[in-house]
Structure formats: structure tokens, C-alpha cells
N, C-alpha and C positions, 0 to 999 in steps of 0.2 A: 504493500500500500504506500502511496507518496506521500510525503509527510504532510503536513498544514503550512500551505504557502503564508508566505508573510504576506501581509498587504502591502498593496503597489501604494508609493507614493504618488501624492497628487499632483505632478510634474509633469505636462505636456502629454503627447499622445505619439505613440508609436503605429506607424503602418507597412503593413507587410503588401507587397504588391508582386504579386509572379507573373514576369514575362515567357516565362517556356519553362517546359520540364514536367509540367501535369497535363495528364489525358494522355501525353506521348512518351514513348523512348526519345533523349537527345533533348538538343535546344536548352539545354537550364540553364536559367538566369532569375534571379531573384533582387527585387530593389528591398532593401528597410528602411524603413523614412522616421528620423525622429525630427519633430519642428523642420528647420531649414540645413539638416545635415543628412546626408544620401548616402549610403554605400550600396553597390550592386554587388551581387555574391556570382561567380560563374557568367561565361559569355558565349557559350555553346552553340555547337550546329547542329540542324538534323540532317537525314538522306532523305533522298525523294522518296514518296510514296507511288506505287504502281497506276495512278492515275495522271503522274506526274510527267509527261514524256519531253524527255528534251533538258531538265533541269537537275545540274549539278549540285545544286545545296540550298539547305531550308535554314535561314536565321530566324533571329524573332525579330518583331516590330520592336524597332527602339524609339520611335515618333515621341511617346512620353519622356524618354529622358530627355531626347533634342529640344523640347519644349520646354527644359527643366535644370538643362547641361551646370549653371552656376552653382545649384544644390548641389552638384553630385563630387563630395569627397574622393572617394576612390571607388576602383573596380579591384575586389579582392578576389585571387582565381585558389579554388580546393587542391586541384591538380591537374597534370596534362595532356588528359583527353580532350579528343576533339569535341566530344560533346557537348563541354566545359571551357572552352577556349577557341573553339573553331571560329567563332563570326567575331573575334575582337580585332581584326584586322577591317571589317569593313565597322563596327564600333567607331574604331579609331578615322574615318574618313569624315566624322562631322563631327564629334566629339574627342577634347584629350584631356582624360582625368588621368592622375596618378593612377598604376595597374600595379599592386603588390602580388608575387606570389615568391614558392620558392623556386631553388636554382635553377633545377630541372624544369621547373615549367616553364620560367622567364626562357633557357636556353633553347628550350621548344619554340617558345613565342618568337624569339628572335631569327631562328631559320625562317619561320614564316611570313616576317614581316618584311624579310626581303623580296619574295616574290609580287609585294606592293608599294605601286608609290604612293606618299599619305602626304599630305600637303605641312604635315610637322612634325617634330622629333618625338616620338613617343617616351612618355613617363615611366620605364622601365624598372621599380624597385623592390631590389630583392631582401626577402624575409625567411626567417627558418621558424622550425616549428620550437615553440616557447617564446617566440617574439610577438611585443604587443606594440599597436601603432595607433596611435591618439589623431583621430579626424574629428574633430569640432568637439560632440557633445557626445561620440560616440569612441570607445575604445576598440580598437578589432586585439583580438588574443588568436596566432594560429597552434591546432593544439596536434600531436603528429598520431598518423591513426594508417592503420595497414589498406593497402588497394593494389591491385592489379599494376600498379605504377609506382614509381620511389618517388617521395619530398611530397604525398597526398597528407593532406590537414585537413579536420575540421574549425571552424571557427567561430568562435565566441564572441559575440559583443558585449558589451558593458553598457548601459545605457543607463540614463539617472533613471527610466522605472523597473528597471532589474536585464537579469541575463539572457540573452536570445543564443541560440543554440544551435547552429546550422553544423550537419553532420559533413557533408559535402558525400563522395562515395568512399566505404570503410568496409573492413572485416574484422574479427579477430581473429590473429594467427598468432599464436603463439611460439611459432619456430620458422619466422620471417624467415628471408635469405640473407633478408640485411641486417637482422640480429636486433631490430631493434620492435618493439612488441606496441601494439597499439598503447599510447598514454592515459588508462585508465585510472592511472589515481590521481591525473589531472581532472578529471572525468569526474569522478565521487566527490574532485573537493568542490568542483563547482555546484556539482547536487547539494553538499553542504550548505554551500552558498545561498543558494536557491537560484534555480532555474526560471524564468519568466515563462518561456518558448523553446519546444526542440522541432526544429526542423529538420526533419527524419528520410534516410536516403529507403525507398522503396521498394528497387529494383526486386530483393529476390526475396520479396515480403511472403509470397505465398508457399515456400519451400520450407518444410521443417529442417530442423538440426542445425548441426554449426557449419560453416564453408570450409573444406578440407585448408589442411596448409598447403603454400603451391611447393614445401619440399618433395610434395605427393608427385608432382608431377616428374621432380628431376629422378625419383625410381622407376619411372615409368620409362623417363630416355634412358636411363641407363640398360636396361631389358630391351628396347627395342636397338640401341647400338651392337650390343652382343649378339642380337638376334640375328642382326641383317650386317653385319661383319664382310659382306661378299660386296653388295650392294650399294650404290654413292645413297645417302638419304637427303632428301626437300623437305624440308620443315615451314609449313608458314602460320604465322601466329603475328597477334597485333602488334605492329610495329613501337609502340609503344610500351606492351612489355619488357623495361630493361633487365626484369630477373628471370623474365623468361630465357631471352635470350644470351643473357649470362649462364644460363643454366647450360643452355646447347653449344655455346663454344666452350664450356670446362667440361662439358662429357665429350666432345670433339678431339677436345684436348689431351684427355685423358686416352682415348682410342686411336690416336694418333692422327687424328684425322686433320685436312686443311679446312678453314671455313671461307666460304667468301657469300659475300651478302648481297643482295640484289634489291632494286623497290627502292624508287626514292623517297618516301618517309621512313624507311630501314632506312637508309646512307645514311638520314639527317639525325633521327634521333640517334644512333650508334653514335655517331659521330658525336654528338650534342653531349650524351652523356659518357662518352669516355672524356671528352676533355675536362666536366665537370668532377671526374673522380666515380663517378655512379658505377661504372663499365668496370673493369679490369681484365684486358686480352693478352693469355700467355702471348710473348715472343714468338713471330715466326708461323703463329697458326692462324692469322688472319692475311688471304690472297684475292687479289683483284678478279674478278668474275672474268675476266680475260683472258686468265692462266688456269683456269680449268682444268683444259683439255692436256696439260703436262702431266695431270697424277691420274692414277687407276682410280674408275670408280669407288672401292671398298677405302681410297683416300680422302674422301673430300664428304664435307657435309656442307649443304647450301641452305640458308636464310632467310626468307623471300617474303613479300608480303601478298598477299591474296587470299586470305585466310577467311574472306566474307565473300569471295565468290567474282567480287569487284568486277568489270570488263576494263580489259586492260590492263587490269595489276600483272605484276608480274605473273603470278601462276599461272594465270586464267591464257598469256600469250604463251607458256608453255606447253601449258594442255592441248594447246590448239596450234603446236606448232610455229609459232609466228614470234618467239623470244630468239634473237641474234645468238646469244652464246649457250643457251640451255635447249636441249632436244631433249626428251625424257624418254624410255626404251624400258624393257622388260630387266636391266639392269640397274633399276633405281628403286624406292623408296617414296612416296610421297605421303607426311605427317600433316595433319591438321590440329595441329595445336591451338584449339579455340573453338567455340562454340559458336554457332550462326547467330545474329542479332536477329529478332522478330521480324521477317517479311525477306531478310535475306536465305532463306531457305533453300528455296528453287535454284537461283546462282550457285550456292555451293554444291548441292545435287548434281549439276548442270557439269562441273569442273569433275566433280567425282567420277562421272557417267563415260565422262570424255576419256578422263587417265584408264577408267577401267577398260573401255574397249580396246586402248593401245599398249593394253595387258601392263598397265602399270602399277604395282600393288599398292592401294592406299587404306592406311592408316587415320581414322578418326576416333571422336571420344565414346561411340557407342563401342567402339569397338577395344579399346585401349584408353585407359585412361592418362590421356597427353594433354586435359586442361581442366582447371580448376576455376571458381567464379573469385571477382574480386571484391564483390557485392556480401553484404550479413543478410543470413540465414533468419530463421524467426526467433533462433535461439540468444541470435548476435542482437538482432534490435530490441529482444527481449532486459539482454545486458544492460542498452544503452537507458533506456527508457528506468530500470532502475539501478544505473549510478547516476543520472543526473538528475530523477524527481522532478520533471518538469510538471507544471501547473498550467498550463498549455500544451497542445501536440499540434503540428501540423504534415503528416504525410507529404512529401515531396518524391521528386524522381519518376517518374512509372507513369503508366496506363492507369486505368479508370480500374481496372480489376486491383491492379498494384497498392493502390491509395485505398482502397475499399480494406484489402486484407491485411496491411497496417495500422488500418481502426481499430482494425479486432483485434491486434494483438496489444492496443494503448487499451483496448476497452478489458482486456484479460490480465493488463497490469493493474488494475485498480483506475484510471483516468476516466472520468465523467465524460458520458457522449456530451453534455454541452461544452466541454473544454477540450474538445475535438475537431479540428476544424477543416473538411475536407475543400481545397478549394480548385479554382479554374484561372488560367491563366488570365490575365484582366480584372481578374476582382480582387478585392483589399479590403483586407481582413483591420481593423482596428483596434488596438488595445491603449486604454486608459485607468486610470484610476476607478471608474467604474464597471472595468472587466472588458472583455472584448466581443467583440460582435462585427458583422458584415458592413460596409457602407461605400457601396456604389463598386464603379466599373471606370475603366483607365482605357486606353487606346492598346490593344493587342492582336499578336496575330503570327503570320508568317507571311516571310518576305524570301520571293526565291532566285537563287541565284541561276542566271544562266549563261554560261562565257563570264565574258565583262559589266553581263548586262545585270544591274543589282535591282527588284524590285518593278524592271517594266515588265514583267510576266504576270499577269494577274488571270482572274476565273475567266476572263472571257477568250482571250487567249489558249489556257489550258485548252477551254471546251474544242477549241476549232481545232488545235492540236489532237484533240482526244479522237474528234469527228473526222479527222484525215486518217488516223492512225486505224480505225475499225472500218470506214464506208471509203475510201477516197477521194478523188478530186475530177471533175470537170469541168475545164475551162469553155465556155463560147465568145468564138473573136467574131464580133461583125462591125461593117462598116456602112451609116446610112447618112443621108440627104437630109434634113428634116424641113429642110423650106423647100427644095422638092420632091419630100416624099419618098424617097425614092433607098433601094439597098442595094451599095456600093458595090458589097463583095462577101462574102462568107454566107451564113455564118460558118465558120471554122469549129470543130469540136476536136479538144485535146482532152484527154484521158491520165490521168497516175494512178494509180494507184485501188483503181474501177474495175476494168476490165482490159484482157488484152485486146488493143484493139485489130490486130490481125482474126484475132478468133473471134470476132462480135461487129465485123462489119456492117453484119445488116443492122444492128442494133443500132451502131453508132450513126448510121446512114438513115434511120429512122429517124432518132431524134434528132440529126440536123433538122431535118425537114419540116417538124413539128417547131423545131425552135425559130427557122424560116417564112412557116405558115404565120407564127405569134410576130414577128414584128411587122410581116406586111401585113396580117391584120391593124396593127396600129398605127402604121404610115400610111394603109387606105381609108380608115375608119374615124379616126380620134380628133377630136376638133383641135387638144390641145397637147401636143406631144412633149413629155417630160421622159427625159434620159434617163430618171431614174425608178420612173414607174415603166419603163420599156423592160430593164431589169428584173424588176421583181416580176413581169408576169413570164418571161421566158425564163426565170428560175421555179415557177410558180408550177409552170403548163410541164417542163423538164422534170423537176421533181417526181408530179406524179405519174406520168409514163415510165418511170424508169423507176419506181417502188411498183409498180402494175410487174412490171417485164420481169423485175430482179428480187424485189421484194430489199431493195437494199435503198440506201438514201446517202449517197455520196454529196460531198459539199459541193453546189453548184457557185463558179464564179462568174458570170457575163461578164463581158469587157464591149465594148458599145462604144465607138469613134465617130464623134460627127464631122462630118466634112464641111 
């Protein structure tokens, strides 16, 4: 049971505002607002959704803070996922607050911010875990806590009406690689303290027990090294795991094997964090994907990233033949260290399907256990929930199911469903001196990135995108008179993506004629000829002859030139 909160002092009003990270996987970012002092927690991306065709990355709407940018003390990042730091690079294109995190993230951050130009010096400062940073009226405390990534925090605010509590993404492992074990009796002493708010990460809310340690997985390479001794092995796992893949060049190492790594977010982070100390590569066992082809397969183990299927990642041009220095043969090995994110399924299916036909034995986690979550169990939020006795909860991270099955377990630690606060990105949660409660909605959303283009993608867009992608496209070119009357030339009918038009000439030769019939109906007939009602009826009259014939409904485009 949590003990008896203290009463909050009567001191201003704290507001919670979540721009991304609830209802979905990805995108977290969270504002806390006390009076006129801002800190954002996380600045994450998402991946497109299968309705989404054509678009490389989902941010959040940041409109509220532009609107807001002189409040906003800092952007404090948990750690170095993309999820969590992906969209601060276009952040940084209207706005530049101070961005604390630690080494490893900042060194993330900074590969990445080369690939943009930003019209100012970004605030790049670094913090370690036990470090506190004083923004106005709000204190940040980073406190260090285990994840799928090195230099991950959670972090604390301090605020004049008590402690806010954001987990960021955590586990408890208690036989880390890095030796060093989640900060739990920082953890107790602030439950001591009293907790105001914990804002609770909820990925893997619905899983009982505790999350293995990931030294589970380095027995796992070690049996598959011994196993396949003959064999070169492909390992791909998220580029971001640096204990992962610390793990597979010291069993590499140990087996005498050469590593060489491939995947440019591999180069970058490897690189990122061996200069930071994070890495550590015996001498002489790390080789340029170049020099390959010098050692015997049963020599060489490769590092690659495609471990969600990606098109274009590295693996996925391997699978399919089309990677310059790696062919993969009945003489390899291929590891999937890492588990599909939600909707990337089929992609990895896809990669799987491909290596197996070209008889390439592949190794996943139903089959071998080669990956472990970075995320707490029900047993691990259980923990958190009673070392810090919060007198608030607010589920974060997850789906709508995610957030639902983190109630239950605040509601099985003793916390009152009204100090329970299940929310939605855009609404803001309020807490004062007389307790907390809902009050209103903020500007939110998703903004999608596509090439260079940031945000000019929107629903109507998608839809034509959508509508090309299932029915196709047909163009009508004609050329007419309108003072006198008269049709110049076509109409012309082009097809994509429709019908072939070799094998559907009569079709196509039909509907010129019908779309032919409709304008010299309106250049004999119409007293007042508009270009643009010419348009709609020859998309009009087209349309439904061609859901009559086909039963399909391709986007119709006339194109109509007056002379």
C-alpha cells in the first residue's frame, strides 16, 4: 500500500501535456509545464504505418511549443533511441533550447545532426546519471536505470509542489554487462520523499515476470559460435545495442573470429560509442567489410543492421542479393538478434523467407534465444511503483492495450483508479493544490516526413497516394476551341497502373470515345462552357463505365487545353 501523500503545497499549478508516445509504439515526447518554466522529456520518431505509402518518418506536432518556444527551458532526452530522439533534428529547425542528455546519447545526437543543416549551433549538454540541472523553478535529477542501450536515465523533477517521476525506458537487470544495476535506492529515497507523479514506461506492461538479463543472450552466442564453427555467421540486431554488440565481437573474439560491421547506423553508433569508452574492440578483430573475402568463412563474423526487416538495410540487400561485398550461400549463418517491433512482422518474414529459399540457415528468437526485451516486465513496474509510492500514476509509452494493462497493475499496487490517469496525446492532465484533474486539449498530432519534405504530406495527399496504390491512374489529354466549339485533338487516354493497355485495347478504345462523346456533348450543347465542369463530367461519365467494365475505380485525371 502507498503511504499517505503529504499535501501538495499551494504553489502554482503543474501541467502534464503528451505530444507522442500514447495510443502508439514511438514518437515520445512529453512537455511538464510549471507556471512559465517548460521542460520536454524525449523527442522521438515513429515509422510509417501500412496506410502510409511513400513516407519515411512520423514526428509529433511540435506547433505548441513553436507557439511557446521562450517557456521552454530545456529538452531532456532518457536515452538513444530513435524513438526518443529521432525528430530533434527537425525540433531543432524552429526551435533551440538547451538539449541535456548523457554521453552516449548526445554522441548519437551529434552523428545525426550532421546529416542536417539547422540554421544554429545546437545546445548540446552533457549530463551523467546523479547529475541535477536547475531550469527556473524546476530541478531535473537524471537517475541511471538498465535498457536495451548504455547512459539510459530516468528523471526526476523537483518542483515547488512535489516530485514528478518520468521512468523514460528501464529494466531491472541485475547482472548488467556494464556492471552497473538499475539505481534503486535512489528510487526508494525519493518514495521516501514523496513522489507527486510517476510517469511509467509501458511497453511490456502486459507480460508477466521479470525481463531476463541480456547476459542471457551472450550464452546463447556462445552455443551458436561453437555450433556453427564451419560456417561465416550474420548477426543483425539494433544498431543501437552497444552490449549487444559488444557481446558478439568478445564471442568473435574469443572464437577467433574477424568482425566487420556493415549499416550505417552500425558504422555510426560503433563508432560513437567506442570513442566514448562505451565499446571496447580487442586489437586486430575488427576489419573493413572490404577485406572479407581474405579469410575463410568459419573466420569472420558480420554485424549488420536489418534486424526489423527495413528495405534497404543492409540485410534485406543481402537476402536479395543486391549488397556489393556480402552474397550469402549455404555456407553462412544468418542471427536475428531482436525481436520485430509491432506491424514490422511481415518484413522480417519477408527477409526470413528469402535467406531460406537460398538454403541459408536462419536463426531467430522462437527458435534460439538470441534476444532479450529492454523494457520491465509486470514484475519490474511492479518494483517501481512500490519504491517510489507515487500518489499519482500516469501510464506512458504503449498502445491503448499497453496503458490499459498498467492500470491494472497501479490498481493491484494499492493506487486509486481516480489517481490514475490514463491519457491521449493532446490532453493535459493538471495538478494543483487541489488535486489533479483533466483541463482541455493542446494542438497534437503527427507530422510526416517524406525526402526533405517535412509536414507537406497530409490526409488528402495520403488518400490519392492510397487511391493510386490499390485502383490506378488514368490520364485524359484533350485539346478544345471553346469560342469555337470545337475538339482540337484527342482525347488521348494514358493508363498506370489500370490496366495493361496492350491487353485492354478495346476497353481503352471504348472509353476514349465515351470520354469524346462527353465533351462534344458540351461544346454542342452548353450555353456556358467552364473548363472545369468539362472535367468533372468526363471524370464523372469515365468513372462509371469503367466500375461497370472493371468493377475497379482508378483515379481519373483530365487534363483539358484551350486553345
Amino acid at each position: 500500500m502507498p503511504k499517505k501523500p503529504k499535501k501538495i503545497k499551494d504553489m502554482g499549478k503543474i501541467r502534464i501535456v503528451p505530444l507522442g508516445g500514447l495510443g502508439e509504439i514511438g514518437k515520445n515526447m512529453t512537455v511538464i509545464e510549471y507556471e512559465n518554466d517548460w521542460v520536454v522529456i524525449d523527442c522521438g520518431l515513429g515509422f510509417p504505418e501500412e496506410d502510409m505509402p511513400g513516407i519515411d518518418l512520423v514526428i509529433p506536432d511540435i506547433s505548441y511549443l513553436e507557439a511557446n518556444k521562450e517557456k521552454i527551458k530545456a529538452v531532456l532526452l532518457t536515452h538513444g533511441h530513435e524513438d526518443h530522439i529521432g525528430a530533434i533534428p527537425y525540433l531543432l529547425r524552429t526551435i533551440n533550447p538547451p538539449i541535456y542528455g548523457t554521453p552516449l546519447t548526445l554522441g548519437i545526437i551529434r552523428n545525426k545532426l550532421e546529416e542536417h543543416i539547422l540554421p544554429w549551433n545546437p545546445e548540446l549538454r552533457t549530463v551523467n546519471a546523479g547529475t541535477k540541472v536547475r531550469l527556473g523553478a524546476i530541478t531535473a535529477e537524471f537517475i541511471h536505470v538498465n535498457h536495451s542501450i548504455a547512459d539510459a536515465c530516468a528523471i526526476a523533477l523537483h518542483t515547488p509542489l512535489g516530485i514528478l517521476l518520468h521512468t523514460g525506458d528501464f529494466k531491472l537487470d541485475t547482472s548488467p554487462i556494464d556492471g552497473e544495476m538499475m539505481d534503486i535506492v535512489r528510487l526508494g529515497e525519493l518514495g521516501r520523499e514523496g513522489v507527486l507523479m510517476l510517469l511509467c514506461e509501458s511497453t511490456n506492461s502486459e507480460r508477466p515476470g521479470f525481463t531476463p538479463s541480456e547476459k542471457k543472450v551472450g550464452a546463447s552466442l556462445e552455443s551458436i559460435f561453437a555450433t556453427h564453427s564451419k560456417k561465416r555467421i550474420i548477426i543483425a540486431t539494433f544498431s543501437s545495442n552497444v552490449h549487444r554488440v559488444q557481446q558478439i565481437i568478445d564471442t568473435s573474439a574469443h572464437h577467433k573470429r574477424k568482425v566487420a560491421i556493415t549499416g550505417r547506423s552500425m558504422l555510426n553508433i560503433v563508432k560513437a560509442a567506442t570513442e566514448l569508452g562505451y565499446m571496447k574492440i580487442p586489437a586486430g578483430v575488427l576489419v573493413d567489410i572490404n577485406e572479407i573475402k581474405r579469410y575463410r568463412p568459419s573466420e569472420v563474423t558480420i554485424i549488420t543492421t536489418g534486424s526489423q526487416g527495413e528495405p534497404m538495410s543492409a540485410l534485406y540487400r543481402m537476402a536479395f542479393s543486391d549488397h556489393m561485398q556480402v552474397s550469402l550461400d549455404v555456407n553462412d549463418v544468418v542471427v536475428f538478434s531482436a525481436s520485430a517491433i509491432p506491424g514490422n512482422e511481415k518484413l522480417v518474414g519477408r527477409i526470413i523467407n528469402e535467406l531460406s529459399k537460398n538454403n541459408v540457415e536462419v536463426l531467430h528468437d522462437a527458435v534460439v534465444e538470441v534476444h532479450v526485451s529492454g523494457h520491465a516486465c509486470q514484475e519490474e513496474i511492479k518494483l517501481m511503483l512500490a519504491l517510489t509510492k507515487p500518489r499519482y500514476v500516469m501510464p506512458v509509452h504503449g498502445e491503448s492495450r499497453h496503458l490499459a494493462a498498467n492500470r491494472e497493475l497501479a490498481r493491484y499496487m494499492g493506487i486509486s483508479d481516480k489517481n490514475i490517469f490514463i491519457s491521449e496525446i493532446g490532453k493535459v492532465l493538471e495538478i494543483d493544490a487541489n488535486g489533479a484533474r483533466w483541463n482541455g486539449t493542446v494542438t497534437a498530432g503527427k507530422v510526416l516526413v517524406d525526402g526533405y519534405g517535412v509536414g507537406d504530406v497530409g490526409n488528402i495527399v495520403l488518400r490519392d497516394r492510397r487511391h493510386l496504390a490499390q485502383d490506378g491512374l488514368i490520364v485524359v489529354v484533350a485539346t478544345v476551341d471553346t469560342e469555337e466549339r470545337l475538339l482540337l485533338s484527342g482525347p488521348d487516354i494514358v493508363s498506370r497502373g489500370f490496366v495493361y493497355v496492350r491487353e485492354a485495347e478495346e476497353l481503352m478504345e471504348e472509353a476514349r470515345s465515351i470520354a469524346a462523346d462527353c465533351l462534344m456533348d458540351i461544346l454542342d450543347y452548353e450555353a456556358q462552357i467552364d473548363r472545369m465542369q468539362m472535367k468533372k463530367r468526363v471524370k464523372d461519365e469515365l468513372t462509371k463505365f469503367l466500375y461497370t467494365k472493371t468493377k475497379r475505380k482508378p483515379m481519373i485525371l483530365p487534363v483539358i487545353m484551350n486553345v
